[in-house]
CHARMM internal coordinates of N, CA and C (Angstrom, degrees):
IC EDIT
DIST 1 N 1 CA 1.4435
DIST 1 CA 1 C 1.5153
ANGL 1 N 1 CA 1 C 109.12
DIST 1 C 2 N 1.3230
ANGL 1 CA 1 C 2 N 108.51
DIHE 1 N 1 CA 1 C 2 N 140.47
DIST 2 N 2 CA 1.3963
ANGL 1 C 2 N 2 CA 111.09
DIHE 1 CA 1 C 2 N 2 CA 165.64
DIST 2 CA 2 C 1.5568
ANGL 2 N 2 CA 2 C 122.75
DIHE 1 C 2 N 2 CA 2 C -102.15
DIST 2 C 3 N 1.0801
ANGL 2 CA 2 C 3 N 97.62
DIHE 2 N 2 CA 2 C 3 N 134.64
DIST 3 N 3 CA 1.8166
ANGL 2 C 3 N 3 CA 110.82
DIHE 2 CA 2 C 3 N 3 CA -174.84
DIST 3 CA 3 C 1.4210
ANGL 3 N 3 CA 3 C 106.73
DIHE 2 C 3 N 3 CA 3 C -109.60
DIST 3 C 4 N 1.7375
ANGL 3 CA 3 C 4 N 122.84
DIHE 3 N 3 CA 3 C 4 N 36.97
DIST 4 N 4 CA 1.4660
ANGL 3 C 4 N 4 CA 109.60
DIHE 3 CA 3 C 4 N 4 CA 167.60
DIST 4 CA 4 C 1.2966
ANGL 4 N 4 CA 4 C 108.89
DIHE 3 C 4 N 4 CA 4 C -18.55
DIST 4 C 5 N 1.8156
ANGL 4 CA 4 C 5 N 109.28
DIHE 4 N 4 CA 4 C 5 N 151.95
DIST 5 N 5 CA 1.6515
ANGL 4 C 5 N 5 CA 112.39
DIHE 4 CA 4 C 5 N 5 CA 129.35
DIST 5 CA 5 C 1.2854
ANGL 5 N 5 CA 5 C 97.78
DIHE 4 C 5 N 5 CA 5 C 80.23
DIST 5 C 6 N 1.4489
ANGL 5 CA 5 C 6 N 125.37
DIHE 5 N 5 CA 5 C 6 N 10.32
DIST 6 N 6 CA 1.6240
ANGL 5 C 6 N 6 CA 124.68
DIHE 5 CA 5 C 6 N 6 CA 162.89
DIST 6 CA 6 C 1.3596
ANGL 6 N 6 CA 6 C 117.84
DIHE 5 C 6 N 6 CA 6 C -76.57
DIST 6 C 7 N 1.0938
ANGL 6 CA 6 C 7 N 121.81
DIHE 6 N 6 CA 6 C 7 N 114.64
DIST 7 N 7 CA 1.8426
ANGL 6 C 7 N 7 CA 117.04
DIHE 6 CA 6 C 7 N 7 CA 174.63
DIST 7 CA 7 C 2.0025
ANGL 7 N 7 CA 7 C 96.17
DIHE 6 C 7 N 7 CA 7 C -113.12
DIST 7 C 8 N 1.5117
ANGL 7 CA 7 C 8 N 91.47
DIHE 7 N 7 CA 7 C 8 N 161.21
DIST 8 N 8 CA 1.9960
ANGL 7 C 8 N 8 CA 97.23
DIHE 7 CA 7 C 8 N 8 CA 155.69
DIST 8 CA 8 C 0.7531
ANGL 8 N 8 CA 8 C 110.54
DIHE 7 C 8 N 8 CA 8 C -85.13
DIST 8 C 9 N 1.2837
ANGL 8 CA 8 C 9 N 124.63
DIHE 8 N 8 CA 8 C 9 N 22.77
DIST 9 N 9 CA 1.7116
ANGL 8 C 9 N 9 CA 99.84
DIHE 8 CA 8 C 9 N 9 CA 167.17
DIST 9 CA 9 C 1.5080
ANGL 9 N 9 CA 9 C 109.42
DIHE 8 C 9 N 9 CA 9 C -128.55
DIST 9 C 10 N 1.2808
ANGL 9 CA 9 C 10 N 107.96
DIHE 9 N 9 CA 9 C 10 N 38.97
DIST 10 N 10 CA 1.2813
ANGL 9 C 10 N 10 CA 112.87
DIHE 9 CA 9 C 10 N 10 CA 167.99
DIST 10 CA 10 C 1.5195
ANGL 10 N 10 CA 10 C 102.40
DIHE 9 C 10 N 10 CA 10 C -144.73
DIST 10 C 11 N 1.7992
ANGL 10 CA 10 C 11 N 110.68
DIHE 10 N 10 CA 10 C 11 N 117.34
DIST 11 N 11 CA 1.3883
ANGL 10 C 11 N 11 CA 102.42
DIHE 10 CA 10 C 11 N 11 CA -161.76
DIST 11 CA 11 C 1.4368
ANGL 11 N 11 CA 11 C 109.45
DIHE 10 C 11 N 11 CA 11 C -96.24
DIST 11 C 12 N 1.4996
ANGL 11 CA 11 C 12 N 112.92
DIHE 11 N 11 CA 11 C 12 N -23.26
DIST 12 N 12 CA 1.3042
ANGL 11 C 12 N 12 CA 118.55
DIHE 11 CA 11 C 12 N 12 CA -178.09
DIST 12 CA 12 C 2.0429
ANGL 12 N 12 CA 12 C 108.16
DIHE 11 C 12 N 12 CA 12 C -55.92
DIST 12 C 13 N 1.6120
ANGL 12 CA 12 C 13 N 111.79
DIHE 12 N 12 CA 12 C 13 N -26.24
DIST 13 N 13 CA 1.2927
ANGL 12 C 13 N 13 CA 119.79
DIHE 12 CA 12 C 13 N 13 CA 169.85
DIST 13 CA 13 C 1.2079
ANGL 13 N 13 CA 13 C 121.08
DIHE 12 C 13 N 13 CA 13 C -80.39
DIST 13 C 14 N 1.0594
ANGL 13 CA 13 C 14 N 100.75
DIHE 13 N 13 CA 13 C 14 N -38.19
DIST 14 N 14 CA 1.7861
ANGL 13 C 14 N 14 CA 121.89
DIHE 13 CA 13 C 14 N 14 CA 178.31
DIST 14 CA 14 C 1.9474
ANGL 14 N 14 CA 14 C 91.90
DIHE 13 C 14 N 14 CA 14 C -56.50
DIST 14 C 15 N 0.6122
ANGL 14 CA 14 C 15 N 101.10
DIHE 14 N 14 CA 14 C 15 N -81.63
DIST 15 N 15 CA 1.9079
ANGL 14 C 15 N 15 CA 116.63
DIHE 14 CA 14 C 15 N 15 CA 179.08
DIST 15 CA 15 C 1.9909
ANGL 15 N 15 CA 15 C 102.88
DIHE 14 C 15 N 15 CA 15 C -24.72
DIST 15 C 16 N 1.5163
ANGL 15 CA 15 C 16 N 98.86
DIHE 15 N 15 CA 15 C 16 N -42.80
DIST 16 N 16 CA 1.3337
ANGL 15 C 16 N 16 CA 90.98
DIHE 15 CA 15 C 16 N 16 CA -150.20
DIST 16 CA 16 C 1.3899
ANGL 16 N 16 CA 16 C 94.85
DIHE 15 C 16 N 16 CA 16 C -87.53
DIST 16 C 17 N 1.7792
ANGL 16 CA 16 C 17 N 136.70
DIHE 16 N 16 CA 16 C 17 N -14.60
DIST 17 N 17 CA 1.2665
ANGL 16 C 17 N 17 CA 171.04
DIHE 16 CA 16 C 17 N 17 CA -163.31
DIST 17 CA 17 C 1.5529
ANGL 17 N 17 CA 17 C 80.41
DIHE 16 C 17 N 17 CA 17 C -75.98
DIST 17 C 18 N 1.2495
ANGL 17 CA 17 C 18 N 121.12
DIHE 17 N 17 CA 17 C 18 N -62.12
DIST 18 N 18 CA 1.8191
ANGL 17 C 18 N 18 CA 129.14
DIHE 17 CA 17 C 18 N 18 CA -157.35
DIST 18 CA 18 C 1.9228
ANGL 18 N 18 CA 18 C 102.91
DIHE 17 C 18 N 18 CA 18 C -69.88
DIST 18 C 19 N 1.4165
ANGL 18 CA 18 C 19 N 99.51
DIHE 18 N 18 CA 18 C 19 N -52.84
DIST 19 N 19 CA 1.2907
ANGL 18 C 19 N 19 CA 113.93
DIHE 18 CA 18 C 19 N 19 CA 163.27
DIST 19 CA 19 C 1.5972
ANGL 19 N 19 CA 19 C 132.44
DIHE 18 C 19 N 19 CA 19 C -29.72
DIST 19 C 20 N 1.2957
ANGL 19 CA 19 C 20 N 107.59
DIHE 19 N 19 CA 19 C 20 N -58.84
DIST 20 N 20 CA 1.5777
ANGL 19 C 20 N 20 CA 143.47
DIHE 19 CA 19 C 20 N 20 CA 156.44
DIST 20 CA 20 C 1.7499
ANGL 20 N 20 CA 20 C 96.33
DIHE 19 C 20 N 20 CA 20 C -39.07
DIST 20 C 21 N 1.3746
ANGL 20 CA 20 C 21 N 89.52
DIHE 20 N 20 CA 20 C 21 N -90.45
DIST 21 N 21 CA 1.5187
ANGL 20 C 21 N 21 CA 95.22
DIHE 20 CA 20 C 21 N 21 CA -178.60
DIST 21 CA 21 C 1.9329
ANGL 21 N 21 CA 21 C 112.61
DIHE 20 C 21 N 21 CA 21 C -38.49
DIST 21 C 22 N 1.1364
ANGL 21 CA 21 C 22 N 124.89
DIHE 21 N 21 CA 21 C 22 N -59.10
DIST 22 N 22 CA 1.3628
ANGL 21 C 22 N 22 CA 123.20
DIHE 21 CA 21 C 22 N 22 CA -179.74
DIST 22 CA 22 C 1.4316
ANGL 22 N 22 CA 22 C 98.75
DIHE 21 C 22 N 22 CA 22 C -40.60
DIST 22 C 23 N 1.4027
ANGL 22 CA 22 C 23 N 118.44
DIHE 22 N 22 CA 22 C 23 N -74.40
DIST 23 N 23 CA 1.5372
ANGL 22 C 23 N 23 CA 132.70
DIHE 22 CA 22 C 23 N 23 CA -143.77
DIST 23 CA 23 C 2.2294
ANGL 23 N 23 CA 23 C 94.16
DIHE 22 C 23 N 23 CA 23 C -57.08
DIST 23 C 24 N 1.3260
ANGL 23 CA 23 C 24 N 107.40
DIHE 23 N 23 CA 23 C 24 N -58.43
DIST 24 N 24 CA 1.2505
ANGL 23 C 24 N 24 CA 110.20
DIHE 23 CA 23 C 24 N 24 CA -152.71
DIST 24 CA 24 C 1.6081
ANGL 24 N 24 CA 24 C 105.86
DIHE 23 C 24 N 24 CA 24 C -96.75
DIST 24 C 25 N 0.8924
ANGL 24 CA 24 C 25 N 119.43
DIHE 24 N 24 CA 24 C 25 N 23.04
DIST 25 N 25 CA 1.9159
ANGL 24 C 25 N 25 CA 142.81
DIHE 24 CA 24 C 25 N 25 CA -174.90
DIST 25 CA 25 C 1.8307
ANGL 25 N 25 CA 25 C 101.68
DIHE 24 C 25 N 25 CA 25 C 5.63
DIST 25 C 26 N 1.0962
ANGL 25 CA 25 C 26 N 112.71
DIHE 25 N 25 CA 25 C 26 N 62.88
DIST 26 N 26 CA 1.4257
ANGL 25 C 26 N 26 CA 110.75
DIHE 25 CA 25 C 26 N 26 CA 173.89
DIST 26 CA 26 C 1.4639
ANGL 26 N 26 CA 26 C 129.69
DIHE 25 C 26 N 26 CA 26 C -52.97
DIST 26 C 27 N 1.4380
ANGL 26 CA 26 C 27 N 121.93
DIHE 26 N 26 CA 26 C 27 N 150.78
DIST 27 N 27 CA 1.0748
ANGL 26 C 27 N 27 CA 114.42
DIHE 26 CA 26 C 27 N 27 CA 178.56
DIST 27 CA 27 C 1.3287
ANGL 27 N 27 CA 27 C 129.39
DIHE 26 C 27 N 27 CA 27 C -92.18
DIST 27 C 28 N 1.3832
ANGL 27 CA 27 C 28 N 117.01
DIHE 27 N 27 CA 27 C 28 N 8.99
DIST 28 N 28 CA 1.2084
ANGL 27 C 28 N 28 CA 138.62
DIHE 27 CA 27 C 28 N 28 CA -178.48
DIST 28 CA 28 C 1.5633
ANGL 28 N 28 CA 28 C 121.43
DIHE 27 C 28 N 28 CA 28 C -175.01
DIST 28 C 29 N 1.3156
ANGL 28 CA 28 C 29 N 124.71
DIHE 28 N 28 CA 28 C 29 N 135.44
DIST 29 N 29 CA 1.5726
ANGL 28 C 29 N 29 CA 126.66
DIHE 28 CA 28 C 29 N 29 CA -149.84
DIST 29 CA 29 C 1.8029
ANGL 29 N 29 CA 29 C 93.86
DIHE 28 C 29 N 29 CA 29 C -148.14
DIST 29 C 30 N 1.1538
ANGL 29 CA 29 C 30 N 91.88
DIHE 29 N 29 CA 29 C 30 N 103.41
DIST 30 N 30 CA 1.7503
ANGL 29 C 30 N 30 CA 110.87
DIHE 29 CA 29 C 30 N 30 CA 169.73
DIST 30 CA 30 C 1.4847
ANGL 30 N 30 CA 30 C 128.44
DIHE 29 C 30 N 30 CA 30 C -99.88
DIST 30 C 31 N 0.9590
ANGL 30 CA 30 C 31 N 125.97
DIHE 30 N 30 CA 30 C 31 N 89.15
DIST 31 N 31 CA 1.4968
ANGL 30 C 31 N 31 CA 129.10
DIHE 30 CA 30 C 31 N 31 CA 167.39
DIST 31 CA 31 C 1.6556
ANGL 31 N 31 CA 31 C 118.46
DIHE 30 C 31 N 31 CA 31 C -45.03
DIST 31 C 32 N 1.1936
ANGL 31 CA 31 C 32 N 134.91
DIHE 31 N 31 CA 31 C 32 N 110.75
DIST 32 N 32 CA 1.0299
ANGL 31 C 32 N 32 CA 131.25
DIHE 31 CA 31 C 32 N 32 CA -177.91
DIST 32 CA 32 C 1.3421
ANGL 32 N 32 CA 32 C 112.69
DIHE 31 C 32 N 32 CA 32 C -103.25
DIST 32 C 33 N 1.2312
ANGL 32 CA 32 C 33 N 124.61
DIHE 32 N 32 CA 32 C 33 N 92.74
DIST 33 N 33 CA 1.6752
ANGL 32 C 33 N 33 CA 115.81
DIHE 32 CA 32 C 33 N 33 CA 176.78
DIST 33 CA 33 C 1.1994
ANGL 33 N 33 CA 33 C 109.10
DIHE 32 C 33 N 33 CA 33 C -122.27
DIST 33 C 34 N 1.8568
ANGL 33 CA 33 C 34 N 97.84
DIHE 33 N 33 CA 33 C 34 N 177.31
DIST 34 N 34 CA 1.8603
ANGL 33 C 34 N 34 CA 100.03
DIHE 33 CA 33 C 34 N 34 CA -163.83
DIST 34 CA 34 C 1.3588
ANGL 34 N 34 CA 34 C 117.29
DIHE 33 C 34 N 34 CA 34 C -84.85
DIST 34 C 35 N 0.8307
ANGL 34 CA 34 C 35 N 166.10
DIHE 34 N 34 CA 34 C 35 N -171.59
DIST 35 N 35 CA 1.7642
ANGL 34 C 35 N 35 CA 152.25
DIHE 34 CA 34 C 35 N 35 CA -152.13
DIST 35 CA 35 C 1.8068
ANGL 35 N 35 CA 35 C 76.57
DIHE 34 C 35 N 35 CA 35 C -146.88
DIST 35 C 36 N 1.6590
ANGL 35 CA 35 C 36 N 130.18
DIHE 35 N 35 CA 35 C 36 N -19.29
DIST 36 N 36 CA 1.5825
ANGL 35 C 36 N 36 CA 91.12
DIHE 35 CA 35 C 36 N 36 CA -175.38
DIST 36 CA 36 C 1.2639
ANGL 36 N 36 CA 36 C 122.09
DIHE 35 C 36 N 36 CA 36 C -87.92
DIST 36 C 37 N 1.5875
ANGL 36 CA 36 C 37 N 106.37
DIHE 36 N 36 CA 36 C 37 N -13.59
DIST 37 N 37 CA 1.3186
ANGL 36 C 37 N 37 CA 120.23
DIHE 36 CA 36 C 37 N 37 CA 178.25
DIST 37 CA 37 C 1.4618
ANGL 37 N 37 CA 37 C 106.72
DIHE 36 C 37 N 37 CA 37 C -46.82
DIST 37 C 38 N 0.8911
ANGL 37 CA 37 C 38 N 150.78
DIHE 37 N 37 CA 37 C 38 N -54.74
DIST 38 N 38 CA 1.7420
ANGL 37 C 38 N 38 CA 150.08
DIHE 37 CA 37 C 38 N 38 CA 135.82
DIST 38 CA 38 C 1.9846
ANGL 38 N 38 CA 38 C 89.56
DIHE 37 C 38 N 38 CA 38 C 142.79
DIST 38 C 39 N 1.7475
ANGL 38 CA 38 C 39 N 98.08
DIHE 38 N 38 CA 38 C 39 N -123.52
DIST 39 N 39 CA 1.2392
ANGL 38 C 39 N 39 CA 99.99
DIHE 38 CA 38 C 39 N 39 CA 179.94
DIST 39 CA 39 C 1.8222
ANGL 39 N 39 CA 39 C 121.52
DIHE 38 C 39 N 39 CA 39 C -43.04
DIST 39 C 40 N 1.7211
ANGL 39 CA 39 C 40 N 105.89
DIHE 39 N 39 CA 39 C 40 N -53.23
DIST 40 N 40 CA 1.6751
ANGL 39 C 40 N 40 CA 82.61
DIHE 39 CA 39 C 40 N 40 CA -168.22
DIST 40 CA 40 C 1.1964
ANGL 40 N 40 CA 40 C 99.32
DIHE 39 C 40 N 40 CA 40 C -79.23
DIST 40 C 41 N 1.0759
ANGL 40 CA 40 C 41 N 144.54
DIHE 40 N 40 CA 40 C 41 N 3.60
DIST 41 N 41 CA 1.8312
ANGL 40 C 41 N 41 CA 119.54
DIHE 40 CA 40 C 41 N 41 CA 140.61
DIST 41 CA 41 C 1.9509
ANGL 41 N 41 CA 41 C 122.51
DIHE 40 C 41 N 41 CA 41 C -22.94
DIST 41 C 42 N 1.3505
ANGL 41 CA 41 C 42 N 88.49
DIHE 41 N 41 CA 41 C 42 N -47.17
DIST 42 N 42 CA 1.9184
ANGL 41 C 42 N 42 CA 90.38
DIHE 41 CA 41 C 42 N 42 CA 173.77
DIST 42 CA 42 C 1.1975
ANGL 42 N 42 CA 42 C 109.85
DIHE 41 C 42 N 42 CA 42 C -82.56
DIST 42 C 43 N 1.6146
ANGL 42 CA 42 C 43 N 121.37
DIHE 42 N 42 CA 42 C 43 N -21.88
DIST 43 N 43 CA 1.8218
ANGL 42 C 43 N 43 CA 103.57
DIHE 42 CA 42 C 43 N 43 CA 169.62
DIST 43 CA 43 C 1.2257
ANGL 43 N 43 CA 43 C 110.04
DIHE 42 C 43 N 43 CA 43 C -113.11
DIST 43 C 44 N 1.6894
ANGL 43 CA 43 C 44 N 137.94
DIHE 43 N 43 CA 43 C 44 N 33.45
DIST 44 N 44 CA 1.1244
ANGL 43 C 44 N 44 CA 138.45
DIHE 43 CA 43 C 44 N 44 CA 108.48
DIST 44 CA 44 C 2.0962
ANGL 44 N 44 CA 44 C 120.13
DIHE 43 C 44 N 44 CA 44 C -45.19
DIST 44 C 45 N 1.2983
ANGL 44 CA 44 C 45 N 97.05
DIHE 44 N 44 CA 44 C 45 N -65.26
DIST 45 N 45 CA 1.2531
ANGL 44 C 45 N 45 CA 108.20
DIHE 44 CA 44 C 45 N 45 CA -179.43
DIST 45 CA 45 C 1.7968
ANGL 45 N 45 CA 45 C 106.43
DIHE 44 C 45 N 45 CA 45 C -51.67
DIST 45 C 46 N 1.1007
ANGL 45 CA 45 C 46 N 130.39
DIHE 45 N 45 CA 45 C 46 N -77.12
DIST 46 N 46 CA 1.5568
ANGL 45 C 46 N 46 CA 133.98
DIHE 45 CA 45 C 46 N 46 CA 153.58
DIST 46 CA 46 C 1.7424
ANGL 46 N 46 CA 46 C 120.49
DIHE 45 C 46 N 46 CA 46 C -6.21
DIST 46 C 47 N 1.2719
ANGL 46 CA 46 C 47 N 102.41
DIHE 46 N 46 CA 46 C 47 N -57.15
DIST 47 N 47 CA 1.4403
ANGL 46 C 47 N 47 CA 89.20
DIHE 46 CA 46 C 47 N 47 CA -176.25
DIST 47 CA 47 C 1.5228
ANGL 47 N 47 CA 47 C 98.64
DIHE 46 C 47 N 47 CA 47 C -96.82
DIST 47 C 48 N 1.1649
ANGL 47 CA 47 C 48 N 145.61
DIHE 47 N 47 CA 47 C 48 N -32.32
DIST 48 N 48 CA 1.4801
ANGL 47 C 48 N 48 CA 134.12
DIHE 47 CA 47 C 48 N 48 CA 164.59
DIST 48 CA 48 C 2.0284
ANGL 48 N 48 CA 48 C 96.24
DIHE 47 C 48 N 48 CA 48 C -46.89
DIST 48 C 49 N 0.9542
ANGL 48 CA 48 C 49 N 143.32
DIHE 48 N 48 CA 48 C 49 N -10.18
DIST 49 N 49 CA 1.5829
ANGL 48 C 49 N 49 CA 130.32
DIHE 48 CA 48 C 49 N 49 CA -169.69
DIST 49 CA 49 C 1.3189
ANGL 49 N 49 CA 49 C 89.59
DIHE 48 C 49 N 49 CA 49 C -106.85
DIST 49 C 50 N 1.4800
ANGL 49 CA 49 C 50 N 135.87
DIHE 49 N 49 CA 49 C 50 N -17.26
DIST 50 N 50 CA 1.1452
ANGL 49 C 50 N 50 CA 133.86
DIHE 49 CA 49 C 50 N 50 CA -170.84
DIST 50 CA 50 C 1.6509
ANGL 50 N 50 CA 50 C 109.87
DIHE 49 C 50 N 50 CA 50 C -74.75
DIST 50 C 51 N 1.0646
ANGL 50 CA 50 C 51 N 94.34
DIHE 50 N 50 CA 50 C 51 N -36.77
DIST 51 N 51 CA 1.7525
ANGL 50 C 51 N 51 CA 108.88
DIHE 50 CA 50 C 51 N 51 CA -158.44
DIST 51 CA 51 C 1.3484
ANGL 51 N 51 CA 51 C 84.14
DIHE 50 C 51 N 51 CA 51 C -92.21
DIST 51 C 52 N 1.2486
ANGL 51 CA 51 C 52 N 128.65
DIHE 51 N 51 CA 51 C 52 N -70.52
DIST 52 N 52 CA 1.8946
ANGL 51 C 52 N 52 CA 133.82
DIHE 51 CA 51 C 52 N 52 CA -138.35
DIST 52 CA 52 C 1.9529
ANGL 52 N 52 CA 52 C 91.68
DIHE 51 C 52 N 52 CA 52 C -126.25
DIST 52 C 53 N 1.6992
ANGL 52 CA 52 C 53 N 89.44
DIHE 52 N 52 CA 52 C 53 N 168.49
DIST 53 N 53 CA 1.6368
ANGL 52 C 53 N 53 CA 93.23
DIHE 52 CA 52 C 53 N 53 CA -157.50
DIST 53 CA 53 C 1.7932
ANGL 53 N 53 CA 53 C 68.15
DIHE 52 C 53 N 53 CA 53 C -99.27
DIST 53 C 54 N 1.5064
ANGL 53 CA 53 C 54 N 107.05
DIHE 53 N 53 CA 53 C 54 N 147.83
DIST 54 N 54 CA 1.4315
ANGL 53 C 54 N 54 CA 120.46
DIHE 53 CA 53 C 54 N 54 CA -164.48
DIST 54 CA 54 C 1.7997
ANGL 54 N 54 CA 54 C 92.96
DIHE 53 C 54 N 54 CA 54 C -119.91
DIST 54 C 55 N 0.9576
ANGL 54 CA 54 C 55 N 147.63
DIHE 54 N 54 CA 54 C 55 N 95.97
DIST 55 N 55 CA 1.7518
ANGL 54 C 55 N 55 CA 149.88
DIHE 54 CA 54 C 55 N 55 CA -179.27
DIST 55 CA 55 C 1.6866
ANGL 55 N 55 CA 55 C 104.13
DIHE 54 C 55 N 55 CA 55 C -74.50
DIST 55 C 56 N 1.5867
ANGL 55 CA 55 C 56 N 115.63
DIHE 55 N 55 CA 55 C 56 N -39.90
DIST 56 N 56 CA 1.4752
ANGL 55 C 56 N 56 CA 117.19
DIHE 55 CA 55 C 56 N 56 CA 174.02
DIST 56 CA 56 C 1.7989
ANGL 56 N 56 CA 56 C 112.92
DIHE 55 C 56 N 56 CA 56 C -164.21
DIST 56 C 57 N 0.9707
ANGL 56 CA 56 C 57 N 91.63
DIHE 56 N 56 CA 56 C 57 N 178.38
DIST 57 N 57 CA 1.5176
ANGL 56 C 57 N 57 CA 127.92
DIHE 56 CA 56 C 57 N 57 CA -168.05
DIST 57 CA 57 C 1.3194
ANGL 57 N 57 CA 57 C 123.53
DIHE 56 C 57 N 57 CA 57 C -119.18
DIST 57 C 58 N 1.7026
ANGL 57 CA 57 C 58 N 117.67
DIHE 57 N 57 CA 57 C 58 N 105.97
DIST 58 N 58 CA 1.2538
ANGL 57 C 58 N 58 CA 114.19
DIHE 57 CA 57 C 58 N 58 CA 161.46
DIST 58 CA 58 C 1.2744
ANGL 58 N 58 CA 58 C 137.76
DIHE 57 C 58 N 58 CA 58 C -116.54
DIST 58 C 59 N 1.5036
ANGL 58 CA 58 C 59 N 127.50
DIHE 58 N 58 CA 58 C 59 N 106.29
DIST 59 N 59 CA 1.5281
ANGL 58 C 59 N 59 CA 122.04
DIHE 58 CA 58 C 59 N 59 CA -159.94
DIST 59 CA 59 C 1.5990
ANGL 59 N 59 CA 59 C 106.19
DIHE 58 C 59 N 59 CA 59 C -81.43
DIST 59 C 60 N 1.2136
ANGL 59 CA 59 C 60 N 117.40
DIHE 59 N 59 CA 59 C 60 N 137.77
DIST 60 N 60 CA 1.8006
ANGL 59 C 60 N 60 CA 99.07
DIHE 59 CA 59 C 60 N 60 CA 167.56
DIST 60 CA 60 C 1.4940
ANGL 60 N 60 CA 60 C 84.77
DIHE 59 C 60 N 60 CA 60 C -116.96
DIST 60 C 61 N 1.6144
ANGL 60 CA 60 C 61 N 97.82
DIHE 60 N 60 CA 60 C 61 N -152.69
DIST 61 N 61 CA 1.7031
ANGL 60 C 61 N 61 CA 125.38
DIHE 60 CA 60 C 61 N 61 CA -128.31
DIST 61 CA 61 C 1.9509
ANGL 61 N 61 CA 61 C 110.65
DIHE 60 C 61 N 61 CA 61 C 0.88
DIST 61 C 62 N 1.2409
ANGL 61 CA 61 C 62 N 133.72
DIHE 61 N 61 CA 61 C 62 N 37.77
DIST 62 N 62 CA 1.1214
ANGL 61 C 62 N 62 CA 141.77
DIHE 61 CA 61 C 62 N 62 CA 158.30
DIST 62 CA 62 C 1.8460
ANGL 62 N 62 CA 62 C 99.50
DIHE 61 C 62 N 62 CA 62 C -25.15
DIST 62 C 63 N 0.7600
ANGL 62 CA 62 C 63 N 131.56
DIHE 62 N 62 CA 62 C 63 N -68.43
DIST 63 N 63 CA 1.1715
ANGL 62 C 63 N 63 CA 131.92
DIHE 62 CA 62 C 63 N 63 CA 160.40
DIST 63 CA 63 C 1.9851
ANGL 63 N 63 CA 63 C 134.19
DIHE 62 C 63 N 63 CA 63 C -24.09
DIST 63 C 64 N 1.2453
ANGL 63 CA 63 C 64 N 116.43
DIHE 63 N 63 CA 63 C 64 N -26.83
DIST 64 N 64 CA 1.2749
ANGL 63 C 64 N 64 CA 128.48
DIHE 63 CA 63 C 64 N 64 CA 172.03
DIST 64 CA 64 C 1.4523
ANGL 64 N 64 CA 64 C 103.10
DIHE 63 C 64 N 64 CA 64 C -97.34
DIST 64 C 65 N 1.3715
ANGL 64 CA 64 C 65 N 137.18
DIHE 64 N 64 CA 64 C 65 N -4.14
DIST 65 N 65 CA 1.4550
ANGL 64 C 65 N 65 CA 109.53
DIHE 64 CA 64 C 65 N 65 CA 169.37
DIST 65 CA 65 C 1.5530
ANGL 65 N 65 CA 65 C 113.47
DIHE 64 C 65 N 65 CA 65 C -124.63
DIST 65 C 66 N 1.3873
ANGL 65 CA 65 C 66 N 119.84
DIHE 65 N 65 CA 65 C 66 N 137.78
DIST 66 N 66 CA 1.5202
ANGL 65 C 66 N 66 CA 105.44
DIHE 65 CA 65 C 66 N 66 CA -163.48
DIST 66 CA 66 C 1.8310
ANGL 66 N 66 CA 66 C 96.94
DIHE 65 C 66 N 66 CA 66 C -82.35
DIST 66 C 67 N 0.9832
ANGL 66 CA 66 C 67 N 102.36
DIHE 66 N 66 CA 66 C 67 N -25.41
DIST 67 N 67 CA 1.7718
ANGL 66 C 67 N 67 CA 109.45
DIHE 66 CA 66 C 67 N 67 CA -166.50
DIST 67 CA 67 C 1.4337
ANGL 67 N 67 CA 67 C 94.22
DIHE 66 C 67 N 67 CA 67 C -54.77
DIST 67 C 68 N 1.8894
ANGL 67 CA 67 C 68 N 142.94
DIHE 67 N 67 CA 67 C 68 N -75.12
DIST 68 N 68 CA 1.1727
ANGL 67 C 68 N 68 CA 134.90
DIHE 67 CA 67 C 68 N 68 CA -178.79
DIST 68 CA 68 C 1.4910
ANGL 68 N 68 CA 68 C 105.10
DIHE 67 C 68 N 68 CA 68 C 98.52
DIST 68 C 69 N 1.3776
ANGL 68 CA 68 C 69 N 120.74
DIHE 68 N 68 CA 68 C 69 N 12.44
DIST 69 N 69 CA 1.7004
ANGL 68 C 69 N 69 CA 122.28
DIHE 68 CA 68 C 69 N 69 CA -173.79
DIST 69 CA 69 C 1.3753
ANGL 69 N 69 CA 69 C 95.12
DIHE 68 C 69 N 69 CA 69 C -75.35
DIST 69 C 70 N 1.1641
ANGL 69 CA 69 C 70 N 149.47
DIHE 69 N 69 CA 69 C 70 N -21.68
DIST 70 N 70 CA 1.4054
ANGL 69 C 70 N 70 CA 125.94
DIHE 69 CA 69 C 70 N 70 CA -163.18
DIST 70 CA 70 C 1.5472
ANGL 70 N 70 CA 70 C 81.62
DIHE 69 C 70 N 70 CA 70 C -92.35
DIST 70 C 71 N 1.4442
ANGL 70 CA 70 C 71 N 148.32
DIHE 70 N 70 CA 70 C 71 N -34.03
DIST 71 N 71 CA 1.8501
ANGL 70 C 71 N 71 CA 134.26
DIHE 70 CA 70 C 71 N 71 CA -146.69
DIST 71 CA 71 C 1.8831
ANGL 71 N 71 CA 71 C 75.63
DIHE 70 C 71 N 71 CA 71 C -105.19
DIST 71 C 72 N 0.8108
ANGL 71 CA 71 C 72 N 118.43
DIHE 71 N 71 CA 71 C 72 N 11.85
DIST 72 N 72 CA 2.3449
ANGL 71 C 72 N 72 CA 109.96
DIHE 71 CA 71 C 72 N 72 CA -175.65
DIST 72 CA 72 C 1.4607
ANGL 72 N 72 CA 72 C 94.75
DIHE 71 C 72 N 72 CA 72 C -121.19
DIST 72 C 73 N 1.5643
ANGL 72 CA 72 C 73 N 119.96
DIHE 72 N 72 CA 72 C 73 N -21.70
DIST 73 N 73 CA 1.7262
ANGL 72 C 73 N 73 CA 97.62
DIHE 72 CA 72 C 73 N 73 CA 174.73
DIST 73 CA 73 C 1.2324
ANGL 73 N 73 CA 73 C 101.98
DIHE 72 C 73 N 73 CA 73 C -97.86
END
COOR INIT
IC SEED 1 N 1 CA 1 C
IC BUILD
């Protein structure tokens, strides 16, 4: 399932994200976030692990930032 358009800082989504997860018991749950967002990339990732069991992580455009702090925290 795709959960476009989920942020933490929207809990009423955040909630319904957990929901999802309860109802359809996946066997694997990937967070896909943007690597330019930098730091809150890790408290995107953080509070999505809070709510739902998180198995991996995918950063894209990794490539547009030379710094790499969001794929190093």
């Amino acid at each position: 399932l795709d959960t476009a358009g989920r942020t933490h800082i929207d809990e009423e989504l955040m909630a319904e994200t957990a929901e999802i997860e309860k109802i359809s018991k996946p066997h694997e749950t990937l967070l896909v976030a943007d690597a330019l967002t930098g730091q809150d990339a890790v408290n995107l990732a953080k509070s999505f692990a809070s709510r739902v069991t998180l198995t991996g992580i995918v950063l894209t455009r990794v490539d547009g930032d030379g710094r790499g702090g969001a794929a190093l925290s």
